[in-house]
Backbone as CSV, one residue per row, in Angstrom:
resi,resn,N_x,N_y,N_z,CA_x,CA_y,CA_z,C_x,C_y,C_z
1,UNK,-2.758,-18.630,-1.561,-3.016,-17.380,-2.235,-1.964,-16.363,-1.793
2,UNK,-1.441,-15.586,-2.641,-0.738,-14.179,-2.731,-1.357,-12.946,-2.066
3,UNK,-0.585,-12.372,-1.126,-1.165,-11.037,-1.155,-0.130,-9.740,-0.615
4,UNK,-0.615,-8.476,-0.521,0.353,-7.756,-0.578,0.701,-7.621,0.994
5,UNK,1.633,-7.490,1.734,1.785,-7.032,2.927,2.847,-6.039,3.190
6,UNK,2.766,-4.946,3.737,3.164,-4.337,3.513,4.855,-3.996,5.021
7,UNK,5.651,-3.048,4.225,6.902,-3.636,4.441,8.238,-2.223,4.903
8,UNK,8.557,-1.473,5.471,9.305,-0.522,5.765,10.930,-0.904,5.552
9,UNK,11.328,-0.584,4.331,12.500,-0.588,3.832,13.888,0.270,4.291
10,UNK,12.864,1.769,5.092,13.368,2.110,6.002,12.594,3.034,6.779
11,UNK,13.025,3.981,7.444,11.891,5.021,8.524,10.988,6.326,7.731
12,UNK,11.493,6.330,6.546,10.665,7.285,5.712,9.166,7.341,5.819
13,UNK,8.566,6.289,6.458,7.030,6.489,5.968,6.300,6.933,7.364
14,UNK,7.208,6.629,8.280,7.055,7.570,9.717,7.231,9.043,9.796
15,UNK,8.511,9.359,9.107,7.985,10.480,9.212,7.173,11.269,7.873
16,UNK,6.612,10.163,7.087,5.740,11.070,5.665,4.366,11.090,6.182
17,UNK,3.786,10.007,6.926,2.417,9.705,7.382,1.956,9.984,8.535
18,UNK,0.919,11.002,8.692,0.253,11.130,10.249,0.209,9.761,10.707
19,UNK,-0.937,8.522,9.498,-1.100,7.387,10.687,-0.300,6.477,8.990
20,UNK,0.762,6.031,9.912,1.472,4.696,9.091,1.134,3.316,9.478
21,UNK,1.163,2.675,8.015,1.136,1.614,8.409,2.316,0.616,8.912
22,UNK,1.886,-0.354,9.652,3.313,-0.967,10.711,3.272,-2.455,9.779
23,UNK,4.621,-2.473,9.768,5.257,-3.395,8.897,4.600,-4.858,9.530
24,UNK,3.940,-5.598,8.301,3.768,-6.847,8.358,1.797,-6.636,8.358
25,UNK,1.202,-5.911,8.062,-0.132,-5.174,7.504,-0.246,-6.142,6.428
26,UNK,-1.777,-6.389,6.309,-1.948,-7.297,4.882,-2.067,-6.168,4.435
27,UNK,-2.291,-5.754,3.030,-2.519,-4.383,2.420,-3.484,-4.090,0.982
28,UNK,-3.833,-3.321,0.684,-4.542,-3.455,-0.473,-4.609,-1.723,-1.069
29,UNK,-4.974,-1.528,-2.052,-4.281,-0.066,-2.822,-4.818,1.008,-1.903
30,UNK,-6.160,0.523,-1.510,-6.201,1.964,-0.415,-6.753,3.165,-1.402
31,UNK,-7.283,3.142,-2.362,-7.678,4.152,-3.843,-9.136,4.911,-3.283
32,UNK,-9.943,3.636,-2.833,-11.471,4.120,-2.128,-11.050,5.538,-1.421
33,UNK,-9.741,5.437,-0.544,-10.004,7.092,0.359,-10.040,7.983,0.137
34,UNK,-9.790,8.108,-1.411,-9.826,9.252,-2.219,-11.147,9.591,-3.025
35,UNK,-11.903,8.469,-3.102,-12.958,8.276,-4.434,-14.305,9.443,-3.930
36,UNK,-14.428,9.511,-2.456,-15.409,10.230,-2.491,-15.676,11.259,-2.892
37,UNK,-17.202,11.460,-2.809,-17.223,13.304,-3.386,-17.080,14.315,-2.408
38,UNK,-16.526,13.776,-1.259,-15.986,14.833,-0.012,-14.858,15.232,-0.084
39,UNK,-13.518,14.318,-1.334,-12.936,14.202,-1.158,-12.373,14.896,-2.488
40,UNK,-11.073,15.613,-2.523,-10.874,16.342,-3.843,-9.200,16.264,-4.396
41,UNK,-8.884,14.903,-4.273,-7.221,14.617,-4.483,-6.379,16.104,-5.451
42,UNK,-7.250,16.904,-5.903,-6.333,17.826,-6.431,-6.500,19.086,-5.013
43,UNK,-6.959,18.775,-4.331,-6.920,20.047,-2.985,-5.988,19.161,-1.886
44,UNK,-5.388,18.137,-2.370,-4.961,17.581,-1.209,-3.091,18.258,-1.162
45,UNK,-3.058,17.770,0.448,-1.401,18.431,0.560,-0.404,17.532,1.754
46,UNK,0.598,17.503,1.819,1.271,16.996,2.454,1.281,15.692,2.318
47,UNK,1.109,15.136,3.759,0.839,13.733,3.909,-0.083,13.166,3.213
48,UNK,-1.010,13.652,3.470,-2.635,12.932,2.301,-2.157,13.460,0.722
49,UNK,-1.220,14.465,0.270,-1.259,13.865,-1.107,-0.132,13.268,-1.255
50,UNK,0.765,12.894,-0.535,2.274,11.901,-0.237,1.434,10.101,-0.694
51,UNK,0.398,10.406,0.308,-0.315,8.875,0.505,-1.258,8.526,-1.263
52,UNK,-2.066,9.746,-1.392,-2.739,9.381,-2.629,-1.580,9.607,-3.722
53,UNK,-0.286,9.612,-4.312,0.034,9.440,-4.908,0.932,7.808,-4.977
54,UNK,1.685,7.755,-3.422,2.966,6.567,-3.788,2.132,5.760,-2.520
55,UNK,1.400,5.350,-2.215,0.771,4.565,-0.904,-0.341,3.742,-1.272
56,UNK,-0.218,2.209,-0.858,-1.151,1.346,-0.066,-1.708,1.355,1.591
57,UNK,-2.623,1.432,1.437,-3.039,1.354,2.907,-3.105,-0.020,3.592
58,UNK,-2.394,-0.098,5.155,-2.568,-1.617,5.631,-3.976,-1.894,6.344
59,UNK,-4.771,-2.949,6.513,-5.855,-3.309,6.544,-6.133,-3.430,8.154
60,UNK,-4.900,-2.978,9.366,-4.928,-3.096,10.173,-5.134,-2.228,11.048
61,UNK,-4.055,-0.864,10.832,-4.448,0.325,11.361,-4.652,1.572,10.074
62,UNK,-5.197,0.649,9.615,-5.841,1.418,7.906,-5.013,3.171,7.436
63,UNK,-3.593,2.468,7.642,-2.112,3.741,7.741,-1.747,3.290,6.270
64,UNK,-0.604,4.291,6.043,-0.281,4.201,4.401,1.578,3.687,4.469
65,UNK,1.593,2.515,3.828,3.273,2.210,3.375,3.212,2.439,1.863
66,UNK,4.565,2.980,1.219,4.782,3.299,0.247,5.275,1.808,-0.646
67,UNK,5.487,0.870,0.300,5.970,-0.020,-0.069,5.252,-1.497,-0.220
68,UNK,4.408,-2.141,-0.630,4.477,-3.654,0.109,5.361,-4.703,-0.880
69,UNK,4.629,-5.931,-0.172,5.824,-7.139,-0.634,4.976,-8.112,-0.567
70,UNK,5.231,-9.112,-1.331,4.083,-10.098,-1.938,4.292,-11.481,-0.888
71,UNK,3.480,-11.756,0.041,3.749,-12.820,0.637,2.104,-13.921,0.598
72,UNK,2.688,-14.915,1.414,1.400,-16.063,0.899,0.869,-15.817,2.158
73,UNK,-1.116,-15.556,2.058,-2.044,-15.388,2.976,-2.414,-16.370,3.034
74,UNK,-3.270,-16.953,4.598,-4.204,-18.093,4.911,-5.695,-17.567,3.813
75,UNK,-6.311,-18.825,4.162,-7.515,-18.599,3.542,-8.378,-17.793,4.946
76,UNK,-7.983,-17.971,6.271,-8.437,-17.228,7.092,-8.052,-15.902,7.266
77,UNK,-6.577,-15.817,6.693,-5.851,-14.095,6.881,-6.684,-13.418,5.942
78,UNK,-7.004,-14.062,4.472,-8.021,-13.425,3.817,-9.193,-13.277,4.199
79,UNK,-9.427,-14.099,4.639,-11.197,-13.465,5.645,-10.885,-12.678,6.442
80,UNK,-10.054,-12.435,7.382,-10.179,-11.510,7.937,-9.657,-9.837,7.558
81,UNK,-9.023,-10.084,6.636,-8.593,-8.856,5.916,-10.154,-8.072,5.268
82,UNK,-10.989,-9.005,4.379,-12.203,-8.821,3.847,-13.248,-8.539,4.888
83,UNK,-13.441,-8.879,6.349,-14.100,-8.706,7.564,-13.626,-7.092,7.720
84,UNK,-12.487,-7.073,8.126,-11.628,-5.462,8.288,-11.913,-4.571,7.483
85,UNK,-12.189,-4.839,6.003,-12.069,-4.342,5.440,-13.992,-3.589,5.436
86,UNK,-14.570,-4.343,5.502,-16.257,-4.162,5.642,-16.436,-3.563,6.934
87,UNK,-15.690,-3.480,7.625,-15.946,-2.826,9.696,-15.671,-1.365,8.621
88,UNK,-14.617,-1.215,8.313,-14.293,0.028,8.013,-14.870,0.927,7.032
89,UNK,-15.424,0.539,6.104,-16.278,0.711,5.063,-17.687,1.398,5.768
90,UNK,-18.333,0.321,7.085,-19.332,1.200,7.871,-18.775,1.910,8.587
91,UNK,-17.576,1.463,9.200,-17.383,2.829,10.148,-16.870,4.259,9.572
92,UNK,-16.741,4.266,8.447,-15.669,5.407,8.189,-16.030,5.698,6.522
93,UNK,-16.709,4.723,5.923,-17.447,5.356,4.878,-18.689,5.215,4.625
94,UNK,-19.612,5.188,5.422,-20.989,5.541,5.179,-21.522,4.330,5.052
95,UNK,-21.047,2.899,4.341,-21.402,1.865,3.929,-22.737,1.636,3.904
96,UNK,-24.005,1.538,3.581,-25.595,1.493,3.743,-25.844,0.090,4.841
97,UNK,-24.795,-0.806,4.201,-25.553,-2.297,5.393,-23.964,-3.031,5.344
98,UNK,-24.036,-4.117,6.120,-22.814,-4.788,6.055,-22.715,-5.903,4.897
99,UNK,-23.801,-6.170,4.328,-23.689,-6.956,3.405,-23.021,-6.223,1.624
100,UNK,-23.015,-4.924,1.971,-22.800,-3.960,0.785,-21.394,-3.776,0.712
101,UNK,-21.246,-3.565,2.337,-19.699,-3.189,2.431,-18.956,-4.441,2.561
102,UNK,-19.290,-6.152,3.003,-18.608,-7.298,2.436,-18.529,-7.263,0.934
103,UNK,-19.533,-6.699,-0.080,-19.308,-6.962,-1.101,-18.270,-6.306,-1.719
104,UNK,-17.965,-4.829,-1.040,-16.824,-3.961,-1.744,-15.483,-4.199,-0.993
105,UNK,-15.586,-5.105,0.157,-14.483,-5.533,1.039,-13.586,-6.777,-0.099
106,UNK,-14.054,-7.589,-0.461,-14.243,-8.514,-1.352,-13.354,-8.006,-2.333
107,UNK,-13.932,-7.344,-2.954,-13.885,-6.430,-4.179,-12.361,-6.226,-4.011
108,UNK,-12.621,-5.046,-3.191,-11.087,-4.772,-2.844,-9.845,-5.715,-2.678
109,UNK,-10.621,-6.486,-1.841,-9.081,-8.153,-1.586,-8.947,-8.576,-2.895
110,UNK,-9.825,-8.768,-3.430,-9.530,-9.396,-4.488,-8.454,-8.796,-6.049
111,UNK,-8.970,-7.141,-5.857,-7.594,-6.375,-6.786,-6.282,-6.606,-5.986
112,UNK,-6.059,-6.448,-5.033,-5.049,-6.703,-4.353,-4.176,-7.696,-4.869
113,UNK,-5.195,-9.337,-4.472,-4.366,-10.177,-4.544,-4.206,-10.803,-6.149
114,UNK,-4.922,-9.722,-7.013,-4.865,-9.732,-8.894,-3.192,-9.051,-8.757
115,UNK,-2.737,-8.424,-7.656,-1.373,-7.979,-7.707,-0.392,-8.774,-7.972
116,UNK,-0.646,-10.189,-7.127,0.152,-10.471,-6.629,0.765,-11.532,-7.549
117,UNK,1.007,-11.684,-8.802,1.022,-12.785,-9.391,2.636,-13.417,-9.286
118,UNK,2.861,-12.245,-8.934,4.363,-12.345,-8.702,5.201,-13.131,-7.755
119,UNK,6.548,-14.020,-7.874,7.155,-14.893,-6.864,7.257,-13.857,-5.551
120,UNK,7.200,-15.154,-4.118,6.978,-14.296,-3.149,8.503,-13.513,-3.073
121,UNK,8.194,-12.502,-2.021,9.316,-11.663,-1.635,9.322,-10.219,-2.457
122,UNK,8.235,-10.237,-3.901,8.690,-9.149,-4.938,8.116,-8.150,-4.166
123,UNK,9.201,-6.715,-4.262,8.270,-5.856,-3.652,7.691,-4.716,-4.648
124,UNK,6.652,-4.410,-4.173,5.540,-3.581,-5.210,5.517,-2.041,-5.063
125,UNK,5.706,-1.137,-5.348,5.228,0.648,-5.429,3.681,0.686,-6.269
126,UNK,3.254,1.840,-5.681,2.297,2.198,-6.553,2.343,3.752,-6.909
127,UNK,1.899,4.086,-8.682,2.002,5.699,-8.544,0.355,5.585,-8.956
128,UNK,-0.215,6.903,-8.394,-1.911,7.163,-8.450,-1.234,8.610,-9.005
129,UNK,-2.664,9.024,-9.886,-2.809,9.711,-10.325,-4.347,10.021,-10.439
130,UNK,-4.974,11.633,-10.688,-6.355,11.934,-10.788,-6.119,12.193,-12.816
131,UNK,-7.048,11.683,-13.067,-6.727,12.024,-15.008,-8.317,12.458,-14.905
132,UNK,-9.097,12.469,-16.177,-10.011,12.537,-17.172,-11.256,11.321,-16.449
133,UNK,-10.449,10.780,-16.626,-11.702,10.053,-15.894,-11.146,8.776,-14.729
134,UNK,-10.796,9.565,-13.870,-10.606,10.056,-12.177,-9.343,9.132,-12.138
135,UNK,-9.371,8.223,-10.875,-8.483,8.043,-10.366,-8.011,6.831,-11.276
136,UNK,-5.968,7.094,-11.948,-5.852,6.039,-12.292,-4.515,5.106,-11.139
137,UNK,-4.299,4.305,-11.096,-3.306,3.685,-10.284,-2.542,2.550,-11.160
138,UNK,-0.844,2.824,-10.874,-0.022,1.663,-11.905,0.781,1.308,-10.920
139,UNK,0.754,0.421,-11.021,1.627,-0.670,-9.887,3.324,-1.159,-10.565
140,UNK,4.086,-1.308,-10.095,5.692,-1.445,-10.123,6.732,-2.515,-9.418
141,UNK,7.190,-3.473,-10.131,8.124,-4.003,-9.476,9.127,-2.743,-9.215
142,UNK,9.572,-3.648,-7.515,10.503,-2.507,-7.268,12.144,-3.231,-7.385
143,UNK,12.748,-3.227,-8.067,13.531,-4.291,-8.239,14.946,-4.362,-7.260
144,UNK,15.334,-4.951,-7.274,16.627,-4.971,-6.037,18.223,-4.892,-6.666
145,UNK,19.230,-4.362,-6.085,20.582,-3.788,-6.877,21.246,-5.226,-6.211
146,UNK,22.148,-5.893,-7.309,22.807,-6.917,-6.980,24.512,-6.184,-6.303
147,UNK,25.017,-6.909,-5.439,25.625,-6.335,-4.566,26.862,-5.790,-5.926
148,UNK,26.713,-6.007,-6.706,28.165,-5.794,-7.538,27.708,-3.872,-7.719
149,UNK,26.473,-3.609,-7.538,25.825,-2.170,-7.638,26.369,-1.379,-7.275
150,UNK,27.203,-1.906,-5.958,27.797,-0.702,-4.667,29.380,-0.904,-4.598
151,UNK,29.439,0.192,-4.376,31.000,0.592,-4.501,31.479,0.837,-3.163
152,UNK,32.482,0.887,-2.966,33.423,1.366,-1.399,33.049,2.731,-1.758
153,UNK,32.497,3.474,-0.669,32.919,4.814,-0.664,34.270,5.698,0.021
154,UNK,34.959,4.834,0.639,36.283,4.943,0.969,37.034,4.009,1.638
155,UNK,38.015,3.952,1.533,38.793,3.091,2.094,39.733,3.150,3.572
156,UNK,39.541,2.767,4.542,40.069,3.041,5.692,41.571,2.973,5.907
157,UNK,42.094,1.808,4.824,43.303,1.602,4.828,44.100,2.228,3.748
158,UNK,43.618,2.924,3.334,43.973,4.135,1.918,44.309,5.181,2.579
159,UNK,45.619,5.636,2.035,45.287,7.511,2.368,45.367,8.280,1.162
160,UNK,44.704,9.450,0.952,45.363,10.014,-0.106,45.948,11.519,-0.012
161,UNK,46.773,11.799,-0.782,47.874,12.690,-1.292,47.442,14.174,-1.476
């Protein structure tokens, strides 16, 4: 099975995120942290609306990369991503029992890895948005520049006039 893990392309998400996620995170959209009614994505600022617009959250230190990348999970990395994912659900959203919050743990792995249909290595963006009827999220190949893309920006053995 496919899933997203997430991936630092470079140091940008250190300094965009109070808590980032650290490269090599299984990951999943991370949309729930916004959904509550405590929660008001059009009052949000900085970092938290940096994260609810271009961010997945990693399943580890439940931090935000702007980036992940589609690699192949165990059938155990997925249990335990779906385990992580239900600890956190009671600890940090109210969850009623643990059998409620396996079911939305689940839930969640499972949009994730509906991501992933893609050959491994592709890497993914996400843009979120609040519309009409609430939160929508569109997912993005992020595609890669073939080296013919880049140019010399100068030449050492050049002078000019």
């Amino acid at each position: 099975m496919k899933f997203p893990q997430t991936i630092q392309l470079d140091a940008s998400d250190q300094y965009i995120f109070d808590n980032v996620a650290q490269p090599g995170e299984w990951a999943v959209s991370g949309a729930f942290a916004f959904a509550g009614d405590d929660v008001d994505p059009n009052a949000l600022d900085g970092a938290d609306e940096i994260a609810f617009a271009t961010a997945f959250m990693g399943c580890d230190s439940f931090g935000w990369s702007t980036v992940v990348v589609v690699k192949e999970i165990s059938n155990e990395g997925y249990q335990a991503v779906v385990a992580a994912l239900a600890d956190h659900f009671l600890t940090h959203y109210s969850a009623p029992n643990r059998q409620i919050a396996l079911a939305a743990a689940a839930e969640e792995a499972e949009f994730a890895a509906s991501l992933c249909l893609h050959p491994i290595n592709t890497l993914l963006g996400i843009e979120r948005s609040l519309g009409d009827d609430g939160i929508t999220e569109q997912f993005r190949i992020i595609a890669g520049q073939d080296e013919s893309a880049h140019g010399t920006a100068w030449d050492a053995n050049k002078t000019e006039r």
